[in-house]
N, C-alpha and C positions, 0 to 999 in steps of 0.2 A: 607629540600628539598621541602617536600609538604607543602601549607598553613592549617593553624590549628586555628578549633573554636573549644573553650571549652562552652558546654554549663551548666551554673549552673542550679542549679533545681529551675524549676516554669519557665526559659527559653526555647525557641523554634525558631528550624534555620527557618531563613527568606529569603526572594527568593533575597532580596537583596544583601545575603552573598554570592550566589551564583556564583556574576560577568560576567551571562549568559548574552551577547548581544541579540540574540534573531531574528526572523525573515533572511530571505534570501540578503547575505550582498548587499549594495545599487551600490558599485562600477563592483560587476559581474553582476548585473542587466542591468546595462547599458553597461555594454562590449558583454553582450550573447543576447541583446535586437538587437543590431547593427548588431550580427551573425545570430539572427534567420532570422530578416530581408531581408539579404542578401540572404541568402540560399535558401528565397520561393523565391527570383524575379530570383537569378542564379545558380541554382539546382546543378546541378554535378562539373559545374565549380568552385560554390564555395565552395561545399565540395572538392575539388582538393584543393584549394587554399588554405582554412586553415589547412586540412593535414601536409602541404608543411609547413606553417607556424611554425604552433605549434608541431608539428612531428618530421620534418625535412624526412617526406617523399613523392616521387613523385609515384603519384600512374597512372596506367591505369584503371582497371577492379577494379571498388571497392567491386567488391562480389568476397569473396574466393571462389575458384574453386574447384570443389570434388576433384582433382586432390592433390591439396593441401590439403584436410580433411583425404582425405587417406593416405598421407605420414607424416601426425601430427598422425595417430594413429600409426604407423608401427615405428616412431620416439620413443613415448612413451617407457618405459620399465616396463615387466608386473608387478611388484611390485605397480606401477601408478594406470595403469589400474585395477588391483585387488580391491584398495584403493578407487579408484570412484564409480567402480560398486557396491561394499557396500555401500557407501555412499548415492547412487542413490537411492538401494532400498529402504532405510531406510530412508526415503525423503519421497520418494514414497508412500509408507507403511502407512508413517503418514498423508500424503496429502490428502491417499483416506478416511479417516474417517472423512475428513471433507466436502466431495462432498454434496453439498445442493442438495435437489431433489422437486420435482416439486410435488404439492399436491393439492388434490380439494376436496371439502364438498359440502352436499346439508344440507339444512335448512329445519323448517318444511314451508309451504308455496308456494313453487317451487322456491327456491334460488339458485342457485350453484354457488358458486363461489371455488376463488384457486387460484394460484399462477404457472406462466410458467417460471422454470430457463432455460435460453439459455446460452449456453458459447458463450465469443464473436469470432466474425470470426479473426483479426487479430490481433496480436501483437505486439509490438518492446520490444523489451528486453536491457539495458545496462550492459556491462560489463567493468566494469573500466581494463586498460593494457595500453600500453608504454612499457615502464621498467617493470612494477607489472604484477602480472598472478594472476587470481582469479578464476581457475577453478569451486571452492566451491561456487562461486556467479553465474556462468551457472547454475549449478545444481538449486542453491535456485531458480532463478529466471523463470526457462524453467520449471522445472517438475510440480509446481502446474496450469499451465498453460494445460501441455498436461495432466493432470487429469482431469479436466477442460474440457479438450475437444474441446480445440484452434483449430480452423483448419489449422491455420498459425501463425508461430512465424521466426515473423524477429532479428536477432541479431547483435549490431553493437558491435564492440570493439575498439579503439585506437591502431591503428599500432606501430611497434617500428623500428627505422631508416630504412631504407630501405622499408621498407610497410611488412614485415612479420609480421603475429599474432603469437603468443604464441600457441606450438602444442599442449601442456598441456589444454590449454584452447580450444581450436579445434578438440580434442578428447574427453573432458567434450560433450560439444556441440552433437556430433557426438553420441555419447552412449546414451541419451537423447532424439536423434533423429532429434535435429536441425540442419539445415544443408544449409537456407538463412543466410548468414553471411555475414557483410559489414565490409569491414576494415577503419572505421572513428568512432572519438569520439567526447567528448567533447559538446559544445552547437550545434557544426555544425549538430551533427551524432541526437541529439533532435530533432532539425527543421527540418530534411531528411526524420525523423521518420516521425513527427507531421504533414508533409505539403506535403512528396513523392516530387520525382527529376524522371528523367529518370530513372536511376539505381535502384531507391528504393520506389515499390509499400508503400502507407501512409499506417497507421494504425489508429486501431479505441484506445488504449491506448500505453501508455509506462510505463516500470517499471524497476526497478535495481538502485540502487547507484552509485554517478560519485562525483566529486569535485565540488565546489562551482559555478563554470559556467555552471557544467551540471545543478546541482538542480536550480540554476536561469531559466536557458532556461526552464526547467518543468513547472516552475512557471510560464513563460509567455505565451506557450504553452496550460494551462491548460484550460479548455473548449473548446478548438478547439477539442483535444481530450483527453482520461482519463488519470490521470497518479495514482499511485500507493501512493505515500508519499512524502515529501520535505526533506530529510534526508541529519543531519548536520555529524559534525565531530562522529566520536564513542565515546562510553562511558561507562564505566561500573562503579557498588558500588558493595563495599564488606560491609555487615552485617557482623560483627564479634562479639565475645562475648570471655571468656575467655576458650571454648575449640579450637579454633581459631591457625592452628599452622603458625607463624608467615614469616617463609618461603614459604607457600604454598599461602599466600594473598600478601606478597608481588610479587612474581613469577607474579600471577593473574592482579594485577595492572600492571605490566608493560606490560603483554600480552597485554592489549587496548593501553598503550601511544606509543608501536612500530609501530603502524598503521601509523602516524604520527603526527607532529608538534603540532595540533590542539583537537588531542584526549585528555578525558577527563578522570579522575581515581578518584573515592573519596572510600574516607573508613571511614563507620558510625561504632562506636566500645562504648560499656559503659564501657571498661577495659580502664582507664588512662595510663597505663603502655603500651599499647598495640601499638601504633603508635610509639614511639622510637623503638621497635622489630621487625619492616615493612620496617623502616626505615633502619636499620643497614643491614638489611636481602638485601633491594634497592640496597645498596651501593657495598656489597659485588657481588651480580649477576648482579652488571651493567658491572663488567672489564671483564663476558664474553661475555656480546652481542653484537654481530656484529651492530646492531640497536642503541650502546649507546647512539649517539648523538639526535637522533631524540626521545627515550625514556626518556631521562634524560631532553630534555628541556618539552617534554609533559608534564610529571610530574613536575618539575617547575615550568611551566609558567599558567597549568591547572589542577595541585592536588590537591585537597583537602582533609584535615581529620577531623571530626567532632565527638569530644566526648561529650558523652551524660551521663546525670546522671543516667539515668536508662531506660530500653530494649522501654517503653511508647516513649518517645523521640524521640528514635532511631528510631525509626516503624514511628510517626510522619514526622521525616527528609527525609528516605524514599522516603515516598508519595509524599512529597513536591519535592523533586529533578525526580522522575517518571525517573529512569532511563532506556537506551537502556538494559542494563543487568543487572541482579541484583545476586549476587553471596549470598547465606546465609549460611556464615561458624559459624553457630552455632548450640547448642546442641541439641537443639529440633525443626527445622525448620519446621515441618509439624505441630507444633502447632502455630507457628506465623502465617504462610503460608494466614490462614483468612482475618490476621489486614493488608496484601498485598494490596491498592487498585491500584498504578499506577507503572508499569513495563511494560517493553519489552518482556522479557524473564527472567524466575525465575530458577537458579540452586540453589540446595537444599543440601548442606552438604559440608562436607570437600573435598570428595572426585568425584565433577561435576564440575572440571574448566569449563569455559568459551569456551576452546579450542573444547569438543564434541560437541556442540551446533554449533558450526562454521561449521564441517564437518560433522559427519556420525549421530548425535543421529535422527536425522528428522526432529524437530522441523525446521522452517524456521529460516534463519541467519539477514534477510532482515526486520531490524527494526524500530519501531517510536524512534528518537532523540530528546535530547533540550528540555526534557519534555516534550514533544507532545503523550509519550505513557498516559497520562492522556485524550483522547480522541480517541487514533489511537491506530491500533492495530499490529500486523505481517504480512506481507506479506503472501496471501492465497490463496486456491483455488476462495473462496469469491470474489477474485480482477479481477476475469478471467472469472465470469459469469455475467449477469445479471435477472433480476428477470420482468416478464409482471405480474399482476395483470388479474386474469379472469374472468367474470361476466356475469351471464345469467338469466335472470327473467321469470315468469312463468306469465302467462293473470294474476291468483290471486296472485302472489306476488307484482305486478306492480299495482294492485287497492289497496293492502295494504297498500302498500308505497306512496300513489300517495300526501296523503293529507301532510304527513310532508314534502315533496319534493317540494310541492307546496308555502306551507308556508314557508320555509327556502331562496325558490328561490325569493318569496315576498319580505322579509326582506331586501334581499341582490339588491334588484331591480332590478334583474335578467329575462325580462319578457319572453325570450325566455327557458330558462331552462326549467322554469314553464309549458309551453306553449309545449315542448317535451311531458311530461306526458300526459296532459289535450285533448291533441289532440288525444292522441294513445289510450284514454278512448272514447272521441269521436268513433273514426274507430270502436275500439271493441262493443259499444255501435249498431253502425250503421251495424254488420256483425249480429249480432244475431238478429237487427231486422227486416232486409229487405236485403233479400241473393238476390235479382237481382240487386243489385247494383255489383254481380262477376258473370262470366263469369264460362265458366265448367273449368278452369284449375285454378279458385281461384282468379283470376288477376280481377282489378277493370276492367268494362264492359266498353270501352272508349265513347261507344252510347250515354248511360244511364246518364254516369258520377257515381260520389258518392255522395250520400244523407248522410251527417254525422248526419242526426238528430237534430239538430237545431243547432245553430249560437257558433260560437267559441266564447270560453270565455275568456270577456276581462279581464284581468290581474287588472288593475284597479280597479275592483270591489270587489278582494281580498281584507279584510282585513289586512294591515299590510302593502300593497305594498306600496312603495314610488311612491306619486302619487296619490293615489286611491281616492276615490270622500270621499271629507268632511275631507282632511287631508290636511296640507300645506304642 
């Protein structure tokens, strides 16, 4: 069912066994390029239009109405709600440990500086729906934000026939505290975000997972304003070993290729016997699931298994594949746990599917894909602040400094840089030595004028500047 490398020893998987295309596909670039387009020059109407299109619904009012957020909670049944608001907190819980805070130092000299985190003002959030309900990706996407300290979070999600949203997902929403919600998806509900219509004030980033037209339009999108990650199909790797119980990684694999069509499943194992035992375990819990068809071809068309001669290997393949989730059903994982360098998210033993991590453990769900957690990391509080740099100098810090600021700004042929410093030695020069060039409130005397003390210094004369006399 699944493709299989065997690797001998002194061998090591290559990225080209992988079969990973790579990059944001070319043909939704150019279909979500045409929508973004559209959307900034005909705003509502044509978020209307491709609703209608790709929906198949006709909307009026595309912000759900409290009206409607209150009868998705009342709809719910409290078993639901019980389910979330644990989940919530435990989201939450985890999110707050990560709140960066804002911090200042003085030096000896009169330095001070430090760092200002601001949370940003507003947001757009995606929530992928149609058909699908992803309540658990409200949660992910909304609560490290209101940690965070957003003061606005917009949320769009995909209507389904008719123009209703998912109450499930409108009750998530609601218990969180959001409650701007736009019923549009896809590259439309992107460009609505990124560029604002009538209906739907712009925001300063975007973030949440969508399908290949949404991460396109992020992508084109991007520097207009922030977005979060370019995230492909799902993915998980099981690390296995021979205490590994072979129903419980098989289970685990399918749980990513139900997602669909395009998800990916690999299972790195040094036990050779181990992959026929995953396999047989596949076959048997594929005639329960309701998902067979879309599970059985992921796995197909995108399983991989890769046996390794020994646990080195394995740990190598690994890093190499950097997957979305990394599962370690073996004996001693917190002593590998170290030789970890590129994951998404690491569950540790037999008994951490994949499944807590989705819902209620708190870790974020919302992860780097396609290898990209080799540089990227989880969706976080981190994505929802920004950070000012602070800096304040003291008369003797600023003549301390003056000379390497001068010669670096020489270097760089910088004359004006240079020329900041030199000058503001000037003024200070010219206050301690002749106080009637200020006035009783400190202000230069405009009679008098300022006496800087003799003649500004030309840059030129620095050694080192480009330019300077006796240098070509």
């Amino acid at each position: 069912m699944m493709r299989r490398i065997v690797l001998e020893p002194g061998m090591r998987l290559a990225e080209s066994d992988l079969l990973r295309s790579g990059g944001v596909d070319a043909e939704a670039l150019n279909v979500a390029s045409r929508i973004v387009d559209d959307v900034r020059r005909r705003g509502d109407k044509a978020l209307r239009a491709y609703t209608l299109q790709f929906d198949k619904a006709k909307l009026g009012d595309l912000r759900v109405s409290e009206a409607e957020i209150d009868q998705a909670m009342e709809t719910c049944d409290e078993a639901f709600i019980d389910a979330i608001t644990m989940a919530a907190a435990a989201i939450t819980d985890f999110h707050e440990r990560e709140l960066p805070q804002s911090w200042f130092t003085t030096q000896e000299g009169g330095v001070f500086l430090g760092q200002k985190v601001t949370p940003l003002s507003r947001v757009g959030i995606y929530v992928p729906g149609g058909r699908a309900r992803y309540p658990s990706s409200v949660l992910m996407n909304a609560i490290p934000a209101v940690v965070a300290g957003v003061e606005e979070i917009a949320m769009v999600v995909p209507p389904a026939e008719g123009g209703s949203v998912d109450p499930h997902t409108l009750a998530a929403a609601a218990l969180v505290g959001v409650h701007e919600i736009y019923r549009v998806g896809g590259a439309q509900a992107i460009a609505g975000l990124a560029y604002g219509t009538d209906s739907i004030p712009k925001v300063d980033k975007i973030v949440g997972p969508g399908n290949a037209y949404v991460t396109a339009a992020k992508k084109i999108v991007m520097g207009d304003v922030g977005i979060d990650m370019l995230a492909g199909p799902s993915e998980v790797l099981v690390l296995a070993d021979e205490s590994a119980i072979p129903v419980l990684t098989a289970i685990d694999l399918m749980a990513q290729a139900e997602h669909d069509p395009h998800a990916t499943s690999y299972l790195v194992t040094v036990d050779p016997d181990f992959p026929d035992l995953v396999e047989e375990s596949i076959r048997l819990l594929l005639e329960e699931s309701p998902r067979r068809e879309v599970t059985a071809r992921a796995l197909t068309d995108n399983g991989l298994v890769v046996v390794c001669p020994d646990v080195f290997t394995a740990l190598d393949a690994v890093n190499l594949i950097a997957p979305e989730h990394l599962e370690m059903q073996v004996m001693e994982p917190l002593e590998l746990l170290s030789y970890i360098r590129n994951a998404g998210a690491i569950f540790l033993g037999n008994w951490t599917p994949e499944s807590v991590g989705d819902y209620v453990a708190g870790p974020n769900h919302v992860l780097p894909t396609a290898g990209t957690a080799r540089f990227s990391s989880p969706l976080s509080v981190n994505d929802f602040v920004k950070r000012s740099s602070v800096l304040n100098y003291s008369v003797g810090a600023l003549r301390a400094d003056a000379s390497p600021v001068v010669e670096i700004a020489g270097r760089e042929g910088l004359w004006a840089h240079a020329q900041a410093v030199i000058l503001r030695l000037e003024v200070l020069d010219s206050i301690l030595s002749d106080d009637d060039d200020f006035d009783d409130d400190g202000g230069f005397d405009d009679d008098d004028g300022l006496d800087l003390g003799g003649e500004i210094v030309d840059i030129a004369d620095i050694s080192g500047f480009p330019g300077a006399k006796g240098q070509d």
